[in-house]
LODRENDO-262365 format. One line per 10 residues: their letters; for each residue x, y, z of N, C-alpha, C, CB. Coordinates in pm, 1 decimal, m for minus. Glycine has a CB too. Example, Ala and Ser with C-alpha at 12.3 -4.5 7.8 and 13.67 -1.06 7.14 Angstrom:
# LODRENDO-262365
as	1319.0,m569.0,780.0,1230.0,m450.0,780.0,1320.0,m330.0,780.0,1130.8,m447.3,904.6 | 1285.0,m225.0,708.0,1367.0,m106.0,714.0,1290.0,3.0,787.0,1408.4,m59.8,572.5
# end
This chain:
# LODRENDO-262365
xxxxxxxxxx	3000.5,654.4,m3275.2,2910.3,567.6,m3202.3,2798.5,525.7,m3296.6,2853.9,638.1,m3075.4 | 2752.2,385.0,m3324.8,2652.9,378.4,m3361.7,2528.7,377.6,m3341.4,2664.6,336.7,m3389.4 | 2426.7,364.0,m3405.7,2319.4,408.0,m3373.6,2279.8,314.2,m3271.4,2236.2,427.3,m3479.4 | 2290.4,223.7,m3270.4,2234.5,100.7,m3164.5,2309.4,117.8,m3047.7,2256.5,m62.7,m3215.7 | 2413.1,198.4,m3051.6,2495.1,172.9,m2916.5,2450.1,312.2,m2823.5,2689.4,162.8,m2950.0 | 2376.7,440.8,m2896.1,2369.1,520.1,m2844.4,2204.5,517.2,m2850.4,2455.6,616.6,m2888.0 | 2110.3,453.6,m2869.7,1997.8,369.9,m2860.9,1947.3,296.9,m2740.8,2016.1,285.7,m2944.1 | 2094.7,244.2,m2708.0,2111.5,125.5,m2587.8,2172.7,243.9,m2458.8,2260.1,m36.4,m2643.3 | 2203.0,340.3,m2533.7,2266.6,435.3,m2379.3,2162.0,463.6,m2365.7,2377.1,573.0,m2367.2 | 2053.9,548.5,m2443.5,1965.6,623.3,m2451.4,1829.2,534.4,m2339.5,1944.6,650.0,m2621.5
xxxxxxxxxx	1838.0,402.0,m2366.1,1708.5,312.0,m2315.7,1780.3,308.4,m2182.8,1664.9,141.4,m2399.2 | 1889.4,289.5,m2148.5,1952.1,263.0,m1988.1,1913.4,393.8,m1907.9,2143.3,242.7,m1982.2 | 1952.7,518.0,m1965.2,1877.8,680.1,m1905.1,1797.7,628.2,m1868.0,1825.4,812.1,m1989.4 | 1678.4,634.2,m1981.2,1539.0,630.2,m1937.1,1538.1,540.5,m1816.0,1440.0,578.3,m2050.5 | 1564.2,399.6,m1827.6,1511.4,312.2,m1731.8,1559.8,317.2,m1596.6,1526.8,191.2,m1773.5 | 1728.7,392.0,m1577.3,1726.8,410.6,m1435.0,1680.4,548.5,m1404.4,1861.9,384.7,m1374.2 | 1618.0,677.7,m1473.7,1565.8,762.1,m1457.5,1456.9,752.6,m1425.4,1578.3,815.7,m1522.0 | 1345.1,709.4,m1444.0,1229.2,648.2,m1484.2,1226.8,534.7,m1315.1,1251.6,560.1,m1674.2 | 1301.0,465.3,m1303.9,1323.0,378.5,m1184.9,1368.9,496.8,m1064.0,1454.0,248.9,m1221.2 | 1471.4,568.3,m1064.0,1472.6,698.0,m963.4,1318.4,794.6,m946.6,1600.7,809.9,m1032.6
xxxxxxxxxx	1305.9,843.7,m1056.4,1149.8,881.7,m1036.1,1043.8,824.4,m944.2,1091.4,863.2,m1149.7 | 1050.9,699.0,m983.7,914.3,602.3,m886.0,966.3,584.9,m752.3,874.0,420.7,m946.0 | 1077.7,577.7,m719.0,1139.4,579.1,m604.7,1126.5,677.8,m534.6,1246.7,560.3,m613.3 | 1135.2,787.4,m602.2,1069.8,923.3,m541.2,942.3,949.7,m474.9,1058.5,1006.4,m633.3 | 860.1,904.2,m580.4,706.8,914.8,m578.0,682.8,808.5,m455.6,623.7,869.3,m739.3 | 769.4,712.1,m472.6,690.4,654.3,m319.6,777.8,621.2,m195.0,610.7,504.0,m344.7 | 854.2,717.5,m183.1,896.1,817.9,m65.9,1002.6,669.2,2.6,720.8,899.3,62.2 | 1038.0,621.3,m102.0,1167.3,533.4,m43.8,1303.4,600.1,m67.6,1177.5,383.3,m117.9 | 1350.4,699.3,m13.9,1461.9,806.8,m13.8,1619.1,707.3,m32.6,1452.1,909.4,159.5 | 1607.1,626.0,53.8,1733.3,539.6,72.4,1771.2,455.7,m63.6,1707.0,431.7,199.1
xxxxxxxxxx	1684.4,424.7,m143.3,1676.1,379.6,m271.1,1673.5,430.5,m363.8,1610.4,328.9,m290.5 | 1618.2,550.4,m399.5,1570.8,678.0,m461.8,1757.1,732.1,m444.0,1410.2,783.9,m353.2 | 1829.0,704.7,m332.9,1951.7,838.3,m358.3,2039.7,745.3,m401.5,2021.3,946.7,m214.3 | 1988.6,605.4,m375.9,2155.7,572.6,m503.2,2095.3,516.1,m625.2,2302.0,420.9,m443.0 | 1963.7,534.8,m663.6,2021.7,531.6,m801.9,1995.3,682.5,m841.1,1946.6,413.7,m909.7 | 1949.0,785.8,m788.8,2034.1,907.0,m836.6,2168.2,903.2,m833.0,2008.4,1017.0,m769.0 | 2242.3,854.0,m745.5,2365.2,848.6,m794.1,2462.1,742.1,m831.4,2411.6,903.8,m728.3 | 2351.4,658.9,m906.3,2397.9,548.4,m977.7,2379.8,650.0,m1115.0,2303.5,385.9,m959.8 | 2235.4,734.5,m1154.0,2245.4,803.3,m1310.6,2342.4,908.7,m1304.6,2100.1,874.3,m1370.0 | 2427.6,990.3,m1172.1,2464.2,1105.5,m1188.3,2623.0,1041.6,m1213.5,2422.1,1214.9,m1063.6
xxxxxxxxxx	2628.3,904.4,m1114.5,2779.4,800.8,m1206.5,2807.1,812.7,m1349.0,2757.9,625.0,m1208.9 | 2683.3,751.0,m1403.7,2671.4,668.5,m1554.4,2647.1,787.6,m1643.2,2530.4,542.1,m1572.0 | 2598.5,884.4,m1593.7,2522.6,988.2,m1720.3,2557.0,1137.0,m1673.3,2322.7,971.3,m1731.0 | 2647.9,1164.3,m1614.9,2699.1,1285.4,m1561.6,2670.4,1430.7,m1677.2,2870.4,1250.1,m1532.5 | 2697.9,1403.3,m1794.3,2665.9,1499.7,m1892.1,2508.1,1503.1,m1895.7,2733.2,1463.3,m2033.8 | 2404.6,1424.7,m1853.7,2292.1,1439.4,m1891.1,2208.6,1501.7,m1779.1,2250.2,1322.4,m1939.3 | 2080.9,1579.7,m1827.7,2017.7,1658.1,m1722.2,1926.3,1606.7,m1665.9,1974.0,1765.9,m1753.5 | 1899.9,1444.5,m1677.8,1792.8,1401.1,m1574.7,1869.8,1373.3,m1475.4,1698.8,1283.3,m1606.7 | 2038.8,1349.6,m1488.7,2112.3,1332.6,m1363.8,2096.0,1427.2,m1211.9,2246.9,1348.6,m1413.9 | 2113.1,1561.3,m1297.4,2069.5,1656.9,m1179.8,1916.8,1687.6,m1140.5,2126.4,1789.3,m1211.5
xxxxxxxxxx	1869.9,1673.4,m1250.9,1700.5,1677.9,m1224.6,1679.3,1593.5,m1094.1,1599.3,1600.4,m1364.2 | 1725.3,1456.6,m1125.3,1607.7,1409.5,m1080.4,1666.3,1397.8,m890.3,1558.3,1243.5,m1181.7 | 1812.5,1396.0,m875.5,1856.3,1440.3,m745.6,1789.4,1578.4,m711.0,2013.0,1450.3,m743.1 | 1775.3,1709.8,m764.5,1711.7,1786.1,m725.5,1560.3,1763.1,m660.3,1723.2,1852.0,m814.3 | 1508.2,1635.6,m748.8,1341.2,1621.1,m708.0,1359.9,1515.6,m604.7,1219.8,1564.9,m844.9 | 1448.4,1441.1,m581.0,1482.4,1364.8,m437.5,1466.8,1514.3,m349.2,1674.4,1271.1,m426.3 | 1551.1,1582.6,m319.5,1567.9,1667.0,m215.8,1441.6,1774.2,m204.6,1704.9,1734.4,m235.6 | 1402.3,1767.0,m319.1,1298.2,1875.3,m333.2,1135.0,1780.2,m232.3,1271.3,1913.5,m556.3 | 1168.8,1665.9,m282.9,1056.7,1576.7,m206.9,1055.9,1585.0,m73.6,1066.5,1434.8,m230.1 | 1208.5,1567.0,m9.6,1253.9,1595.3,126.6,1227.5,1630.6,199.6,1309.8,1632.7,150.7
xxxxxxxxxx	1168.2,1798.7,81.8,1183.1,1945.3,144.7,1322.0,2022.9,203.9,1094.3,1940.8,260.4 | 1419.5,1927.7,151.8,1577.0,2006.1,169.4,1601.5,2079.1,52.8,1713.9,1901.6,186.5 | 1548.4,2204.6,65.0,1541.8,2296.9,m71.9,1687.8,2322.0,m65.9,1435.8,2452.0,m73.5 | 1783.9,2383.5,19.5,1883.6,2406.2,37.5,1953.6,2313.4,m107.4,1911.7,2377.7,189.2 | 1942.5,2162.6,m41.1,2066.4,2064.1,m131.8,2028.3,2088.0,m285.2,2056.7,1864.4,m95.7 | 1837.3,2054.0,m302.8,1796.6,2049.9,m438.6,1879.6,2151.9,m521.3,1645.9,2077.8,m448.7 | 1807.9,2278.1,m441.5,1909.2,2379.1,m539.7,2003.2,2440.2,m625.6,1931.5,2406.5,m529.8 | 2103.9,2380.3,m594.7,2209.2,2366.7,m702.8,2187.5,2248.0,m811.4,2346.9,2342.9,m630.9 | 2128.5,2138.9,m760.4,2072.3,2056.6,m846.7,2048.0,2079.3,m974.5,1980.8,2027.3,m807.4 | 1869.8,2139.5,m936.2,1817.7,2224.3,m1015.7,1894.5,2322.4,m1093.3,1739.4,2278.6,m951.2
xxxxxxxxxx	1951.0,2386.1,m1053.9,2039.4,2509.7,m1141.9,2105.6,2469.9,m1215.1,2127.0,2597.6,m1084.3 | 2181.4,2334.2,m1176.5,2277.7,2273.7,m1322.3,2183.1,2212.0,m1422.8,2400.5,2135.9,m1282.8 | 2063.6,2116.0,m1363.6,1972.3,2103.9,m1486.9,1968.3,2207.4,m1584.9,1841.3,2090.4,m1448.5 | 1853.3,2309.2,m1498.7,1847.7,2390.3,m1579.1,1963.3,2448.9,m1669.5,1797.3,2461.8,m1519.3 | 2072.3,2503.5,m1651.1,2186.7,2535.6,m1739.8,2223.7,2445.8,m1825.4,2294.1,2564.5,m1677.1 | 2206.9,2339.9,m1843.9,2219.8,2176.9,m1927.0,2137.5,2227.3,m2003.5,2174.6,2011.6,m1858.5 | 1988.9,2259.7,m2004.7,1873.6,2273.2,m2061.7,1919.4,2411.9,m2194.5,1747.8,2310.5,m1925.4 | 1971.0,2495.1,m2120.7,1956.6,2638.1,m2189.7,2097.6,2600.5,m2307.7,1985.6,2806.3,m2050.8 | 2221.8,2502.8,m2271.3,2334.6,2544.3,m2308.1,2258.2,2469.4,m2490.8,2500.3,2472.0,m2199.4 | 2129.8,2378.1,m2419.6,2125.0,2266.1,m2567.1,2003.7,2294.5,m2592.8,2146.6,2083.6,m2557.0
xxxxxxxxxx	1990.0,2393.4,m2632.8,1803.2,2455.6,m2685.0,1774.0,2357.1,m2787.7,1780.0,2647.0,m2777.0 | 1834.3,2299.4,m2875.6,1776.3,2189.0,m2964.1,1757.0,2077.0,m2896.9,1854.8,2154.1,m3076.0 | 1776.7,2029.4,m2843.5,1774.4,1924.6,m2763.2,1642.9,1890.7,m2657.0,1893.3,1943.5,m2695.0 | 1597.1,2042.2,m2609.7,1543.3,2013.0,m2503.6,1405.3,2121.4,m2539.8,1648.1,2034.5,m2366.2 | 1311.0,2092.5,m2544.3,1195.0,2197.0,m2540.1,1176.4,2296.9,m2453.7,1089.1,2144.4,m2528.2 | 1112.0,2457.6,m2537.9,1138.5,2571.2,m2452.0,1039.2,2527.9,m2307.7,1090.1,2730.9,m2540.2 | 941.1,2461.9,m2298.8,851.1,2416.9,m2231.1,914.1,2380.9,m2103.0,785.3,2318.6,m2297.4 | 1033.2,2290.1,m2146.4,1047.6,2215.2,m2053.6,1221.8,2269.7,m1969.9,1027.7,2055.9,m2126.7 | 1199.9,2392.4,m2060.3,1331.2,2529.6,m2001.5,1275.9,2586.5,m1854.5,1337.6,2708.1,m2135.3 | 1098.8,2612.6,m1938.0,1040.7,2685.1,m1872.9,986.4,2610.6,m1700.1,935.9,2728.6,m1977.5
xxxxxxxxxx	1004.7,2502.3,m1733.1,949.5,2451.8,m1615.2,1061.0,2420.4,m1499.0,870.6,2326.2,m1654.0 | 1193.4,2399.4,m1565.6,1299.8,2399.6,m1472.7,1326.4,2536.9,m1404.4,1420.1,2353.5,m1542.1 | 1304.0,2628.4,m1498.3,1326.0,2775.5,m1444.6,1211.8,2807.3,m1340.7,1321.1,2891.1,m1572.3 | 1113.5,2775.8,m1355.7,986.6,2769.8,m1287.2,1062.3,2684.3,m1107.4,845.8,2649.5,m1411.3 | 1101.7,2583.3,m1109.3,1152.4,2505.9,m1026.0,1273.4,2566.0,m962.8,1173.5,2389.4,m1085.1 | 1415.9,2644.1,m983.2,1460.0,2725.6,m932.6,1411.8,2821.9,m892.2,1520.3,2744.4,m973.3 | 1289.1,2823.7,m947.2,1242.5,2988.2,m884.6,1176.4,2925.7,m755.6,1105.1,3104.5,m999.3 | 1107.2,2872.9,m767.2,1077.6,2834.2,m618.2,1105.6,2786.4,m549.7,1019.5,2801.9,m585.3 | 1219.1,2690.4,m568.3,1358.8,2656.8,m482.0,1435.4,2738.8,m420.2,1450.1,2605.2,m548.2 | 1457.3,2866.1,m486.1,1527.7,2960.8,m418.9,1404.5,3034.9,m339.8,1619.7,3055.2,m522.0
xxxxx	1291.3,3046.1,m350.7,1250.8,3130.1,m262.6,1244.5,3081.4,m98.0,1125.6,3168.6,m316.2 | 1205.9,2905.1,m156.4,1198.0,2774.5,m34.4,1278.9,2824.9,48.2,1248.6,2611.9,m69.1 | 1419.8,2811.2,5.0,1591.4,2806.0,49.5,1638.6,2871.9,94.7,1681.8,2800.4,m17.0 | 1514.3,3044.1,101.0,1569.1,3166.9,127.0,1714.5,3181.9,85.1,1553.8,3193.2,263.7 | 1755.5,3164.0,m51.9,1802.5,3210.4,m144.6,1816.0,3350.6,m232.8,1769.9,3144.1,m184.4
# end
């Protein structure tokens, strides 16, 4: 793959990630869940796919669904320690943890 082509994957993430996010934040759910699963279509290997469906449900307050969400992020996160900052290990782990307590898990 060249660099421009995985450049051009890389800018499409962001922008429907980034577009799911704000959808979140302003509590339009019906819009917010397909393009989570417009990124979890297009980008299935990547961990804002599950992230950011986890933070749909987590917004919800359906800790139940987030949950597994979250847990595959996070495991995405741990399998690619170069990839991903311990910071931002720590904050997904942080986020199962209180997902499962939500979920009575």
């Amino acid at each position: 793959m060249s660099w421009f082509s995985h450049s051009g994957k890389i800018d499409d993430l962001d922008e429907l990630s980034n577009k799911a996010n704000a959808l979140i934040r302003a509590g339009k759910w019906d819009e917010a869940e397909k393009a989570c699963q417009k990124l979890r279509e297009q980008f299935p290997e990547e961990l804002d796919a599950d992230d950011r469906q986890a933070q749909l449900y987590q917004a919800q307050k359906n800790y139940v669904k987030a949950l597994p969400y979250a847990q595959a992020a996070l495991e995405k996160a741990r399998h690619d320690p170069a990839k991903f900052a311990p910071e931002l290990v720590e904050e997904l782990a942080e986020q199962v943890g209180f997902l499962k307590k939500a979920a009575g898990a």
